[in-house]
C-alpha positions as CSV (number, residue, x, y, z in Angstrom):
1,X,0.0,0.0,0.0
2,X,2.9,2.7,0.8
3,X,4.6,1.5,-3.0
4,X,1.3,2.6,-4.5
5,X,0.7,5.2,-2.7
6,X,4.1,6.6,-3.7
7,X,3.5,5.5,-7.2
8,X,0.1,7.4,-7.2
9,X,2.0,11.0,-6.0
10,X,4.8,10.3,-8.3
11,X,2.0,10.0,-11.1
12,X,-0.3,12.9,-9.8
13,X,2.6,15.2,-8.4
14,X,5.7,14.8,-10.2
15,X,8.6,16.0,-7.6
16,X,6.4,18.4,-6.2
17,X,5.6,18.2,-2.1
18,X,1.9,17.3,-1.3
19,X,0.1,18.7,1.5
20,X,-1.4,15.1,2.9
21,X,-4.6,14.5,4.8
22,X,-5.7,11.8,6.3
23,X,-8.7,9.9,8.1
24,X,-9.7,6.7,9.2
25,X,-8.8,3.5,10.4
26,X,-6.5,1.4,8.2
27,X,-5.5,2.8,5.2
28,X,-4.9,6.0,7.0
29,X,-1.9,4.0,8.8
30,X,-0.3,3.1,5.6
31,X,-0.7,7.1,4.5
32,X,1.2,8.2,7.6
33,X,4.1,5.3,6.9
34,X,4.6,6.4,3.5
35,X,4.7,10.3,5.0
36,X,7.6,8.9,7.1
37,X,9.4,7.2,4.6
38,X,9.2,10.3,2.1
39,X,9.3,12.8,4.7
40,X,11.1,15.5,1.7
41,X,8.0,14.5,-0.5
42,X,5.5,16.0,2.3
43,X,5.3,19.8,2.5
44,X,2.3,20.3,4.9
45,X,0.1,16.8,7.0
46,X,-3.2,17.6,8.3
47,X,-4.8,14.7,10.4
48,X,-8.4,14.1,11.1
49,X,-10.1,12.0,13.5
50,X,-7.4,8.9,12.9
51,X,-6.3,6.4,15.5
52,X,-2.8,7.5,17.2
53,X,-2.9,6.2,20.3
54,X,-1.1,2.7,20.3
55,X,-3.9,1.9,22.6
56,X,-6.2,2.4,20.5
57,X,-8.5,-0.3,19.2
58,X,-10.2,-0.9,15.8
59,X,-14.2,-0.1,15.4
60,X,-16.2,-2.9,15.8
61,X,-17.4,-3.3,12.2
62,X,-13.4,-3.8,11.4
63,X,-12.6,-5.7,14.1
64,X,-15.4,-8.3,13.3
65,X,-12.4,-9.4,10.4
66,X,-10.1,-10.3,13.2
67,X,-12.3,-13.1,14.9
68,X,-10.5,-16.3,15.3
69,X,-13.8,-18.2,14.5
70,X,-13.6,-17.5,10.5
71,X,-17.7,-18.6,9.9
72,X,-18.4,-14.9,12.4
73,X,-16.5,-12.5,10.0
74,X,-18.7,-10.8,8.0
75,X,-19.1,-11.9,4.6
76,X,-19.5,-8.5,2.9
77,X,-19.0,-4.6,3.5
78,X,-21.9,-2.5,4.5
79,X,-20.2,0.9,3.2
80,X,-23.1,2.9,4.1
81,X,-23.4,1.8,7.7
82,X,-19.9,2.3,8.1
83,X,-20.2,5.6,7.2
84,X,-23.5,6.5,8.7
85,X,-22.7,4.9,12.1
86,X,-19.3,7.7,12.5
87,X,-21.6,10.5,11.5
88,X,-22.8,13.4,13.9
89,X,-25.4,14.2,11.8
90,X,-28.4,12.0,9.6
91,X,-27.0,11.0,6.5
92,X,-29.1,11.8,3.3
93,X,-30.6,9.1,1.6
94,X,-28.9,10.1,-2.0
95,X,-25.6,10.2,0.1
96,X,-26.2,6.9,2.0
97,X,-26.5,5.4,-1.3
98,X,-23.8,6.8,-2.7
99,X,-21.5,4.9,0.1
100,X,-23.3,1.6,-0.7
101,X,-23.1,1.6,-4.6
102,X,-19.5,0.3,-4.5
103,X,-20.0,-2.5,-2.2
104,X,-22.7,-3.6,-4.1
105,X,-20.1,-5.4,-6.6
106,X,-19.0,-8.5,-4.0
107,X,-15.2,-8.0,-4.7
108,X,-15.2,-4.6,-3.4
109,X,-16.2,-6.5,0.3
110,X,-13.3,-9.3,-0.7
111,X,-11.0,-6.8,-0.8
112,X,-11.8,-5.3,2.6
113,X,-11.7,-8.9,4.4
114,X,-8.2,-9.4,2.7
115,X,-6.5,-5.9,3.7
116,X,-8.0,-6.7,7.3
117,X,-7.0,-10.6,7.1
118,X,-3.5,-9.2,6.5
119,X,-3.4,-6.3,9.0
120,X,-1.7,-6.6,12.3
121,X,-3.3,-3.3,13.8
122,X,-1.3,-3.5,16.9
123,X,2.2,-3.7,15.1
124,X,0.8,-0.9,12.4
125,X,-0.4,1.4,15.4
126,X,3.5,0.9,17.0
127,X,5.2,1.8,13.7
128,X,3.2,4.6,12.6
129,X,3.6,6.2,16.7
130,X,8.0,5.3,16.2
131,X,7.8,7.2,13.1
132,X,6.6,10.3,14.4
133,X,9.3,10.6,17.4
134,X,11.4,13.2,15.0
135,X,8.6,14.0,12.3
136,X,9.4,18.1,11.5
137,X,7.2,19.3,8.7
138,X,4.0,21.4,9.5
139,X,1.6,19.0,11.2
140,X,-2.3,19.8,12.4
141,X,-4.2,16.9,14.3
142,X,-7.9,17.9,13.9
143,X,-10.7,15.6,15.8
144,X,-14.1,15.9,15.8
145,X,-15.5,16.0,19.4
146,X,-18.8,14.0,18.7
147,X,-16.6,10.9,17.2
148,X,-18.0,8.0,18.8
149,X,-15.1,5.7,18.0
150,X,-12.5,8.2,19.0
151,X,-11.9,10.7,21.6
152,X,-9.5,13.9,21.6
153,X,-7.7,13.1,24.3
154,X,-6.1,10.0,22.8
155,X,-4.5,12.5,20.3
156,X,-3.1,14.0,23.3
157,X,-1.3,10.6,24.6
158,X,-0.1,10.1,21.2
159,X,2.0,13.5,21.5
160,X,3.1,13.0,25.0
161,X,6.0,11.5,24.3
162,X,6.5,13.3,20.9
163,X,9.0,15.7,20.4
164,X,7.2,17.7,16.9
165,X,5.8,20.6,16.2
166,X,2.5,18.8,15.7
167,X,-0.5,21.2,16.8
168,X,-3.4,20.2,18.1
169,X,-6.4,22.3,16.9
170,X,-10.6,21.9,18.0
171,X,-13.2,22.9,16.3
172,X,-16.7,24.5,17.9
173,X,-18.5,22.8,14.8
174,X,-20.3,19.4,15.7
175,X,-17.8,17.7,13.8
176,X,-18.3,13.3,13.4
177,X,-15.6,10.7,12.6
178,X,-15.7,11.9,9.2
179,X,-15.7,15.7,9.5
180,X,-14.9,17.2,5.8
181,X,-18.3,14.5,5.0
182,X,-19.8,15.7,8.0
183,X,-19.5,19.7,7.9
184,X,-16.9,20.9,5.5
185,X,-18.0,24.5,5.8
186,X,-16.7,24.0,9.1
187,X,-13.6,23.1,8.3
188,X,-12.3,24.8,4.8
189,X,-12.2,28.1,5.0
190,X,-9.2,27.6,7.7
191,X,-8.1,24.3,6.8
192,X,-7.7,24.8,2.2
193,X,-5.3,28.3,3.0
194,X,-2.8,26.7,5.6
195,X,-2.6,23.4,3.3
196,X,-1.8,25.7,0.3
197,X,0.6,27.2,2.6
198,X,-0.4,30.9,1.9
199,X,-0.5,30.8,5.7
200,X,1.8,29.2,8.3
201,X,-0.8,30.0,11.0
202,X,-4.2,27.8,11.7
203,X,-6.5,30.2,13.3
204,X,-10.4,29.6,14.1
205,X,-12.0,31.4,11.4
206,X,-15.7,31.5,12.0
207,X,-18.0,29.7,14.4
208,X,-20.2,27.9,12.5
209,X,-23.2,25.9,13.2
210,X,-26.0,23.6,11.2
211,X,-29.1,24.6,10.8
212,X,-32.6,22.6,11.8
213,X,-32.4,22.2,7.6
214,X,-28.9,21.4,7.0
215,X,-27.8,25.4,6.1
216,X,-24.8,27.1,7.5
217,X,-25.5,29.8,10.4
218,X,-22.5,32.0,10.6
Protein backbone atom coordinates (compact mmCIF):
# COMPACT_ATOMS: atom_id res chain seq x y z
CA UNK A 1 0.00 0.00 0.00
CA UNK A 2 2.86 2.69 0.79
CA UNK A 3 4.58 1.51 -2.96
CA UNK A 4 1.28 2.58 -4.51
CA UNK A 5 0.69 5.18 -2.72
CA UNK A 6 4.06 6.62 -3.66
CA UNK A 7 3.52 5.47 -7.19
CA UNK A 8 0.12 7.37 -7.16
CA UNK A 9 1.95 11.00 -5.98
CA UNK A 10 4.82 10.28 -8.35
CA UNK A 11 1.96 9.96 -11.13
CA UNK A 12 -0.27 12.90 -9.85
CA UNK A 13 2.62 15.20 -8.43
CA UNK A 14 5.73 14.80 -10.19
CA UNK A 15 8.55 16.01 -7.63
CA UNK A 16 6.44 18.38 -6.20
CA UNK A 17 5.57 18.16 -2.09
CA UNK A 18 1.92 17.33 -1.30
CA UNK A 19 0.13 18.70 1.50
CA UNK A 20 -1.35 15.06 2.89
CA UNK A 21 -4.55 14.49 4.84
CA UNK A 22 -5.65 11.77 6.27
CA UNK A 23 -8.71 9.86 8.06
CA UNK A 24 -9.73 6.70 9.19
CA UNK A 25 -8.77 3.55 10.44
CA UNK A 26 -6.49 1.35 8.24
CA UNK A 27 -5.54 2.85 5.18
CA UNK A 28 -4.90 6.01 7.05
CA UNK A 29 -1.94 3.98 8.80
CA UNK A 30 -0.33 3.08 5.64
CA UNK A 31 -0.73 7.06 4.50
CA UNK A 32 1.21 8.15 7.59
CA UNK A 33 4.12 5.28 6.92
CA UNK A 34 4.64 6.40 3.52
CA UNK A 35 4.74 10.32 4.97
CA UNK A 36 7.60 8.93 7.05
CA UNK A 37 9.40 7.18 4.65
CA UNK A 38 9.23 10.25 2.13
CA UNK A 39 9.25 12.79 4.72
CA UNK A 40 11.13 15.49 1.73
CA UNK A 41 8.01 14.46 -0.45
CA UNK A 42 5.48 16.00 2.27
CA UNK A 43 5.26 19.85 2.46
CA UNK A 44 2.30 20.27 4.89
CA UNK A 45 0.10 16.84 6.98
CA UNK A 46 -3.21 17.61 8.30
CA UNK A 47 -4.80 14.69 10.44
CA UNK A 48 -8.44 14.08 11.11
CA UNK A 49 -10.06 12.03 13.45
CA UNK A 50 -7.39 8.89 12.92
CA UNK A 51 -6.34 6.35 15.47
CA UNK A 52 -2.78 7.54 17.20
CA UNK A 53 -2.85 6.17 20.32
CA UNK A 54 -1.05 2.65 20.33
CA UNK A 55 -3.90 1.86 22.57
CA UNK A 56 -6.19 2.38 20.51
CA UNK A 57 -8.46 -0.33 19.22
CA UNK A 58 -10.16 -0.92 15.79
CA UNK A 59 -14.23 -0.12 15.42
CA UNK A 60 -16.20 -2.94 15.80
CA UNK A 61 -17.35 -3.34 12.23
CA UNK A 62 -13.39 -3.78 11.40
CA UNK A 63 -12.58 -5.72 14.14
CA UNK A 64 -15.39 -8.30 13.33
CA UNK A 65 -12.44 -9.38 10.35
CA UNK A 66 -10.13 -10.32 13.16
CA UNK A 67 -12.31 -13.10 14.95
CA UNK A 68 -10.52 -16.28 15.33
CA UNK A 69 -13.82 -18.17 14.49
CA UNK A 70 -13.62 -17.50 10.52
CA UNK A 71 -17.69 -18.61 9.91
CA UNK A 72 -18.40 -14.94 12.43
CA UNK A 73 -16.46 -12.48 9.96
CA UNK A 74 -18.67 -10.79 7.98
CA UNK A 75 -19.06 -11.94 4.64
CA UNK A 76 -19.53 -8.51 2.91
CA UNK A 77 -19.05 -4.65 3.53
CA UNK A 78 -21.85 -2.49 4.51
CA UNK A 79 -20.15 0.95 3.23
CA UNK A 80 -23.10 2.93 4.08
CA UNK A 81 -23.43 1.83 7.73
CA UNK A 82 -19.87 2.30 8.06
CA UNK A 83 -20.17 5.62 7.16
CA UNK A 84 -23.55 6.50 8.74
CA UNK A 85 -22.69 4.91 12.12
CA UNK A 86 -19.35 7.71 12.54
CA UNK A 87 -21.59 10.46 11.47
CA UNK A 88 -22.78 13.40 13.89
CA UNK A 89 -25.39 14.21 11.79
CA UNK A 90 -28.36 11.95 9.65
CA UNK A 91 -27.02 10.97 6.53
CA UNK A 92 -29.13 11.79 3.29
CA UNK A 93 -30.61 9.07 1.58
CA UNK A 94 -28.93 10.10 -2.02
CA UNK A 95 -25.62 10.22 0.12
CA UNK A 96 -26.20 6.88 2.05
CA UNK A 97 -26.48 5.39 -1.27
CA UNK A 98 -23.83 6.76 -2.66
CA UNK A 99 -21.49 4.93 0.07
CA UNK A 100 -23.34 1.58 -0.66
CA UNK A 101 -23.06 1.62 -4.56
CA UNK A 102 -19.50 0.33 -4.52
CA UNK A 103 -20.01 -2.54 -2.21
CA UNK A 104 -22.74 -3.60 -4.05
CA UNK A 105 -20.06 -5.39 -6.59
CA UNK A 106 -19.00 -8.50 -3.99
CA UNK A 107 -15.15 -8.01 -4.74
CA UNK A 108 -15.16 -4.59 -3.42
CA UNK A 109 -16.20 -6.55 0.26
CA UNK A 110 -13.34 -9.34 -0.68
CA UNK A 111 -10.98 -6.78 -0.77
CA UNK A 112 -11.80 -5.31 2.58
CA UNK A 113 -11.70 -8.93 4.41
CA UNK A 114 -8.19 -9.42 2.72
CA UNK A 115 -6.54 -5.87 3.67
CA UNK A 116 -7.97 -6.71 7.26
CA UNK A 117 -6.99 -10.60 7.08
CA UNK A 118 -3.50 -9.24 6.48
CA UNK A 119 -3.43 -6.34 9.03
CA UNK A 120 -1.66 -6.59 12.29
CA UNK A 121 -3.27 -3.29 13.84
CA UNK A 122 -1.31 -3.45 16.90
CA UNK A 123 2.18 -3.72 15.15
CA UNK A 124 0.79 -0.87 12.40
CA UNK A 125 -0.42 1.45 15.39
CA UNK A 126 3.51 0.90 16.96
CA UNK A 127 5.22 1.84 13.72
CA UNK A 128 3.24 4.59 12.63
CA UNK A 129 3.61 6.16 16.74
CA UNK A 130 7.95 5.32 16.17
CA UNK A 131 7.84 7.22 13.07
CA UNK A 132 6.57 10.26 14.43
CA UNK A 133 9.30 10.60 17.36
CA UNK A 134 11.42 13.22 15.05
CA UNK A 135 8.58 14.04 12.35
CA UNK A 136 9.35 18.13 11.50
CA UNK A 137 7.20 19.28 8.73
CA UNK A 138 4.04 21.41 9.46
CA UNK A 139 1.62 19.01 11.15
CA UNK A 140 -2.27 19.79 12.41
CA UNK A 141 -4.21 16.93 14.35
CA UNK A 142 -7.85 17.86 13.87
CA UNK A 143 -10.66 15.64 15.76
CA UNK A 144 -14.08 15.90 15.76
CA UNK A 145 -15.50 16.05 19.37
CA UNK A 146 -18.78 14.03 18.67
CA UNK A 147 -16.58 10.87 17.24
CA UNK A 148 -18.02 8.03 18.78
CA UNK A 149 -15.08 5.73 18.02
CA UNK A 150 -12.45 8.23 18.98
CA UNK A 151 -11.90 10.75 21.64
CA UNK A 152 -9.53 13.92 21.62
CA UNK A 153 -7.71 13.07 24.31
CA UNK A 154 -6.10 9.99 22.83
CA UNK A 155 -4.52 12.51 20.30
CA UNK A 156 -3.06 13.95 23.31
CA UNK A 157 -1.30 10.60 24.56
CA UNK A 158 -0.12 10.10 21.24
CA UNK A 159 1.99 13.54 21.54
CA UNK A 160 3.11 13.04 25.02
CA UNK A 161 6.03 11.47 24.31
CA UNK A 162 6.55 13.25 20.89
CA UNK A 163 8.98 15.74 20.38
CA UNK A 164 7.18 17.74 16.88
CA UNK A 165 5.79 20.61 16.19
CA UNK A 166 2.47 18.84 15.71
CA UNK A 167 -0.50 21.15 16.78
CA UNK A 168 -3.44 20.16 18.15
CA UNK A 169 -6.44 22.29 16.95
CA UNK A 170 -10.58 21.92 17.97
CA UNK A 171 -13.18 22.94 16.27
CA UNK A 172 -16.75 24.55 17.89
CA UNK A 173 -18.54 22.80 14.82
CA UNK A 174 -20.28 19.40 15.71
CA UNK A 175 -17.77 17.70 13.83
CA UNK A 176 -18.25 13.32 13.43
CA UNK A 177 -15.59 10.74 12.58
CA UNK A 178 -15.70 11.90 9.22
CA UNK A 179 -15.72 15.67 9.51
CA UNK A 180 -14.93 17.17 5.84
CA UNK A 181 -18.28 14.53 5.02
CA UNK A 182 -19.83 15.75 8.00
CA UNK A 183 -19.54 19.74 7.92
CA UNK A 184 -16.91 20.85 5.49
CA UNK A 185 -18.03 24.52 5.77
CA UNK A 186 -16.66 23.99 9.11
CA UNK A 187 -13.56 23.10 8.30
CA UNK A 188 -12.31 24.85 4.83
CA UNK A 189 -12.24 28.12 4.99
CA UNK A 190 -9.20 27.55 7.72
CA UNK A 191 -8.10 24.28 6.84
CA UNK A 192 -7.75 24.83 2.17
CA UNK A 193 -5.26 28.31 3.03
CA UNK A 194 -2.84 26.65 5.61
CA UNK A 195 -2.62 23.42 3.30
CA UNK A 196 -1.77 25.68 0.33
CA UNK A 197 0.61 27.22 2.55
CA UNK A 198 -0.36 30.91 1.94
CA UNK A 199 -0.54 30.78 5.68
CA UNK A 200 1.80 29.23 8.35
CA UNK A 201 -0.76 30.00 10.96
CA UNK A 202 -4.19 27.84 11.71
CA UNK A 203 -6.50 30.22 13.28
CA UNK A 204 -10.37 29.62 14.09
CA UNK A 205 -11.97 31.40 11.35
CA UNK A 206 -15.67 31.51 11.98
CA UNK A 207 -18.03 29.73 14.36
CA UNK A 208 -20.17 27.85 12.49
CA UNK A 209 -23.24 25.91 13.19
CA UNK A 210 -25.96 23.62 11.21
CA UNK A 211 -29.10 24.62 10.79
CA UNK A 212 -32.59 22.62 11.82
CA UNK A 213 -32.42 22.20 7.58
CA UNK A 214 -28.87 21.38 7.01
CA UNK A 215 -27.82 25.37 6.12
CA UNK A 216 -24.80 27.12 7.52
CA UNK A 217 -25.52 29.75 10.44
CA UNK A 218 -22.50 31.97 10.65
Amino acid sequence: MVAALDAFVAQTCGQQPVALVVQGYVLSQYALLWAQQNERKVARLLILNTPLSTNSKLRPELAAYKTPLAFMRPKTFDGMMFNATGSAYVMEGRVADAYAQPYADPAASAAVASVMEKCDYGKLLKKVNEGFMTWKKPSVLMFGGSDPFLSVASAFEFLEDKRTNMKIISAAAKLGHCPQEDFAEALHETMLPWLAGTTDEWTSGKTMKMTKYGGVEV
